[in-house]
N, C-alpha and C positions, 0 to 999 in steps of 0.2 A: 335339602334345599338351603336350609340356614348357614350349613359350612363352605358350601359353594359360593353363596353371598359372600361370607364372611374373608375366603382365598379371593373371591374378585377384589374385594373393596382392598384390602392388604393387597393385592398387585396394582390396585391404582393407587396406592398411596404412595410406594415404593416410587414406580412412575413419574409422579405428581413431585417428589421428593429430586428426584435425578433432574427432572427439567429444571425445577427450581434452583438447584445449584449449579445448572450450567448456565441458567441467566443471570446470576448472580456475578458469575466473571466479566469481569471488564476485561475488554481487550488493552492492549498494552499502548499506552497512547504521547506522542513528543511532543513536545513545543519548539516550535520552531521562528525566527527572529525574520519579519519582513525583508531585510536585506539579503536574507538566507535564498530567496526566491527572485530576488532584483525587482523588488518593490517597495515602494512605501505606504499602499494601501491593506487592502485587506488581504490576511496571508491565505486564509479559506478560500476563496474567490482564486485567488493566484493560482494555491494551488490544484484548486479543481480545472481551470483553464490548463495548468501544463500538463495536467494530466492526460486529460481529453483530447488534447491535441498530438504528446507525444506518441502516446499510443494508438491514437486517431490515424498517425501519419508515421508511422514507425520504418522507412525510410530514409527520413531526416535524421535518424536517431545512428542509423549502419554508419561506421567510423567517425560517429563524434561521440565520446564516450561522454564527454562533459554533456552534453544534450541529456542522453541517458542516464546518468548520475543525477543531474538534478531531477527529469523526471522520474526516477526510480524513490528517489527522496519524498518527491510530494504524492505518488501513490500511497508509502508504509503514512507518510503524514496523514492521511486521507483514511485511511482504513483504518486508524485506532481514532480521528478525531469524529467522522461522520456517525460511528456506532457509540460516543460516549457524550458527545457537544448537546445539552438543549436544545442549541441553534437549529441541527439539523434533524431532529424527529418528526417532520413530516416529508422527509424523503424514506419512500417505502423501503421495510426492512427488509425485503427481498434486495435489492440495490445497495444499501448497505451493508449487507453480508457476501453481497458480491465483490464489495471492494476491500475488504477484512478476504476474504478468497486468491481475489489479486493478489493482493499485497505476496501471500504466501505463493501464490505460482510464483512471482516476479522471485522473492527472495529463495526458492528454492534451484530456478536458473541461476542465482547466482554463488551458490553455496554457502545462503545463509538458512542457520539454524529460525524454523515458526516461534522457537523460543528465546531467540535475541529480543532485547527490548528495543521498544522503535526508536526511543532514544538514541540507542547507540548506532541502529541502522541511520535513521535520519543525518545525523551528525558527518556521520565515515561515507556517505552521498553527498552530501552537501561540502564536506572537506576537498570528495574525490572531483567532485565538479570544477570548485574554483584551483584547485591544484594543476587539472588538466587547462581549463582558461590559460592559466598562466604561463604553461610552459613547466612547469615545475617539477620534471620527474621522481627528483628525491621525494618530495612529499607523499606524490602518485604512490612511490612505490613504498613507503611506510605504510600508507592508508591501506592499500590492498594486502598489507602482510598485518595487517588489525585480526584478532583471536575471530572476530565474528564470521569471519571466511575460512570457510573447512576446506574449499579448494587452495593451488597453490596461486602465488599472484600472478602468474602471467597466464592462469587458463581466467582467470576472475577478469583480467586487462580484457582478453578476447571476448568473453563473453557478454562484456560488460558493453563494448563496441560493438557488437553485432546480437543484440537483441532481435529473435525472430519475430512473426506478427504472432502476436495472440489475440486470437478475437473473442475470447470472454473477459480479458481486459479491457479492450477496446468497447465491448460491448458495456461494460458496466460504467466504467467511466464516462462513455457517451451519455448512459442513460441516468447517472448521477449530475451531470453537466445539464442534463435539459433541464431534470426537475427542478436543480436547486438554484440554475440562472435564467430560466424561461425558456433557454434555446428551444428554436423551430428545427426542426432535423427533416429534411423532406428527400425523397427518391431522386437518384439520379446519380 
């Protein structure tokens, strides 16, 4: 009886060990500069709004890639700031780990490595967005030839313009978006 105790307790310790150093990791988290979003107010708030909506309505998003760029930007923002900010610890961890989830569907359609830092995702979205605004193809096409894209740039162009729905994006974002701006969300 004693050594059976004694293998349980040493497999919960083990156990109790592994969770602990997986909560320990922070997820990889940007900062990002209010102008970055075409605001001058809060960038959280911003970006949880383009979120919610782009992926809400991810039709608007099929050939305007700038639309998708900057929304793809404030998901990775969103999924390393909601699971590490103060701010947002009373948005349930289930919703927050759903958006740390997104993030990695979204960057895995686009042939980014889970292990780019959101820095540099953030950045090369945010580049890709006002590049494409402007007409600018040279840049477009520096940005999409960036190390962080394992695909080549013009499947990264198309993919990047024609984002399909995903409804566990959509779903998380919606439900990040109620809790953490009050939104009513009703049938219909």
């Amino acid at each position: 009886m004693k050594r059976s105790a004694l293998v349980a307790s040493f497999a919960v310790a083990v156990l109790l060990t592994g969770c602990a150093g997986a909560v320990d990791r922070q997820p990889s988290t940007a900062v990002i500069q209010p102008s970055a979003l075409q605001t001058n107010g809060d960038v959280d708030v911003r970006a949880i709004n383009i979120t919610a909506y782009g992926f809400g309505h991810y039709k608007e998003m099929q050939g305007n890639p700038a639309l998708a760029a900057e929304t793809v930007a404030a998901l990775d923002y969103l999924g390393g700031q909601l699971n590490t900010s103060p701010r947002w610890v009373s948005i349930p961890s289930l919703f927050r780990l759903q958006m740390l989830d997104s993030r990695n569907t979204v960057r895995g359609l686009l042939g980014i490595s889970p292990d780019v830092p959101s820095q540099a995702v953030v950045d090369a979205m945010v580049g890709l967005s006002g590049a494409y605004r402007a007409g600018d193809q040279a840049a477009v096409d520096k940005l999409l030839g960036s190390s962080i894209f394992s695909l080549p740039p013009a499947e990264t162009a198309q993919r990047l313009a024609n984002l399909p729905y995903l409804p566990a994006v959509n779903n998380a974002a919606t439900h990040v978006a109620a809790v953490a701006l009050g939104y009513q969300f009703t049938g219909g």
